[in-house]
N, C-alpha and C positions, 0 to 999 in steps of 0.2 A: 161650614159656618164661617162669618167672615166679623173679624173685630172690630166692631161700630168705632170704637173710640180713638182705630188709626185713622179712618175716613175723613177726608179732610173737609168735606159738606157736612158730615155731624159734629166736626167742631166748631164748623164754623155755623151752624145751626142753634148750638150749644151759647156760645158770644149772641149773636142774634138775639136769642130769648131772655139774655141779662141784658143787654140796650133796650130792649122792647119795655119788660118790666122798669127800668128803670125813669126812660122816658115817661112810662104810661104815669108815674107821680103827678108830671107836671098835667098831666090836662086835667080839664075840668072835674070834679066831685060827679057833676051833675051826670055824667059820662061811666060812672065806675061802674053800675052794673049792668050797662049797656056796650055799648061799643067795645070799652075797656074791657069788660069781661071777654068776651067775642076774644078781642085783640091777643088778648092771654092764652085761653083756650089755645086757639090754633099753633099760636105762637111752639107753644108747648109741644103740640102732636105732630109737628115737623123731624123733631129730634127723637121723641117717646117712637116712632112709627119706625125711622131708619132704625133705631138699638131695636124694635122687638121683633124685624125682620131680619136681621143680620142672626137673630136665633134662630129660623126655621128650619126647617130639614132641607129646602131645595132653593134652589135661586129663583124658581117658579114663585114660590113662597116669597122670597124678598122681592121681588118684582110686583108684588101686589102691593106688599106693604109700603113701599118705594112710592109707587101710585098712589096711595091714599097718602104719605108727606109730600108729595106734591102737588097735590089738588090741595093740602092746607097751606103751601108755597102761594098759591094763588089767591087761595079766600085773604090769608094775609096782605099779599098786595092789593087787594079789593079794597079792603079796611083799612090801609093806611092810605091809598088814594083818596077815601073819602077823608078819614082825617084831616088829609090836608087840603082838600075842596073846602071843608067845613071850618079853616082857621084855627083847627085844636090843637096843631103842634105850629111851631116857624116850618117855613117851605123848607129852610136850609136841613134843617133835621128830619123834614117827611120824605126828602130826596136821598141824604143817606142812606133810611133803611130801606126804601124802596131800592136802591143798588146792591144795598145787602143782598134783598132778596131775590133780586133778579139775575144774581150770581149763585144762590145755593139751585133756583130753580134749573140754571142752565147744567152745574154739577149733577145735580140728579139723575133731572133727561139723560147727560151723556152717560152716567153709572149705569140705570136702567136699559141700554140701548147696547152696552159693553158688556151688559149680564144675561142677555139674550142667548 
């Protein structure tokens, strides 16, 4: 079993998901149960998917669940790409978190690849 919460992609997943929430204030209303919600969601199951694999019985085990926060690493960078196609956040702040995340995706990969 390995402790989610020394990993240093699920803290930094952890941080992620407070910028995301916090940001998602400023965009538009028109947006909250659309996109935004989306944005949240995923946001979420990046960190919720590393801690509920780090429980399993086998590395097998977190190696799946590994995969599925990192396929939400990507839907995330999807959504915030369009975010800021669509003008809903400044570029200067949609390029942030897209470097965010384009840092926990590359953590994972190598976690997942280390856990083989």
């Amino acid at each position: 079993m390995h402790h989610f919460e020394n990993l240093l992609f699920w803290q930094k997943s952890i941080a992620l998901a407070k910028n995301i929430y916090i940001i998602c204030q400023e965009i538009s209303s028109d947006e909250k149960y659309g996109l935004i919600s989306q944005i949240k969601r995923c946001t979420v199951s990046i960190p919720s998917n590393i801690a509920e694999g780090s429980g399993r019985n086998s590395n097998k085990e977190f190696n799946h669940f590994l995969a599925i926060a990192l396929g939400s690493a990507f839907e995330l960078q999807t959504q915030l790409i369009l975010v800021k196609e669509l003008n809903l956040l400044p570029e200067e702040k949609a390029n942030i978190l897209l470097k965010k995340v384009s840092e926990i995706q590359r953590m994972i990969y190598s976690f997942k690849n280390n856990l083989k």
